[in-house]
N, C-alpha and C positions, 0 to 999 in steps of 0.2 A: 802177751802179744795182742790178742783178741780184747781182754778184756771181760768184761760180766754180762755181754751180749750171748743167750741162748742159741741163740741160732751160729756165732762165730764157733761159741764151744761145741757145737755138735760136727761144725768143719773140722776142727783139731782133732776130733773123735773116730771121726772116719780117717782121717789121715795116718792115724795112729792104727787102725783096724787095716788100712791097705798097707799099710810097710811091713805089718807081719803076715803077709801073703805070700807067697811064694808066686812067681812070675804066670803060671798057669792060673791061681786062683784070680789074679788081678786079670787079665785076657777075661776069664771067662766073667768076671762080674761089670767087666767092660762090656763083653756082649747082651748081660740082663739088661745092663742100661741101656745099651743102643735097641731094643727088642721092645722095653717099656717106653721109650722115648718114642717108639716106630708106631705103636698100640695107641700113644692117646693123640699120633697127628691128623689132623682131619683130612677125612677119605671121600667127601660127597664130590661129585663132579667137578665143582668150581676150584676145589685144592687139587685135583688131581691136572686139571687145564695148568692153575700155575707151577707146578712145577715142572710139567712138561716145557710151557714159556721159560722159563729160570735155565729149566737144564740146555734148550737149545740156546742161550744167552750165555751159556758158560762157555757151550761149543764156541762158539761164534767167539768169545774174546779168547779162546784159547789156540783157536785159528789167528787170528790178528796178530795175537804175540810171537807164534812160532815163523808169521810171514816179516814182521818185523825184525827176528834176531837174524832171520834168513837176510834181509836187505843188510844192517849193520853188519854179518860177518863177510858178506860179501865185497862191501864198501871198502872195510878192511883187511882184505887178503889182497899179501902182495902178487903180482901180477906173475912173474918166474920166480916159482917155489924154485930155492939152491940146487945144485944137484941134478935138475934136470937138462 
């Protein structure tokens, strides 16, 4: 599948190493990764400002989308729901 690339065969190797995990073992070495991942991202001022930016830009279009489905569901809802 991979091939004689070192590094593809080390993907297979893990893959192979996470299927005989049992569902707890996989969570928690999900967590080392998210915790090493956390460890080597940079923390001096300037990365901490953009994320603060990023995260209020997330807000913001996730406000956007929710005021948007609000207009569409409203557009289409009929006017006397049955019944009443």
């Amino acid at each position: 599948m991979f091939g004689d690339n070192p590094f593809e065969a080390s993907i297979l190797r893990q893959i192979q190493i996470n299927r005989s995990r049992s569902p707890t073992q996989r969570f928690e070495a999900l967590c080392d990764l998210l915790e090493a991942a956390r460890q080597m991202a940079p923390n001096d001022p300037a990365a901490r400002e953009r994320r603060l930016r990023l995260q209020a830009f997330r807000e913001q279009e996730k406000e956007q989308f929710r005021a948007e489905y609000r207009r569409l569901f409203a557009a289409n809802r009929p006017d006397d729901p049955p019944g009443v």
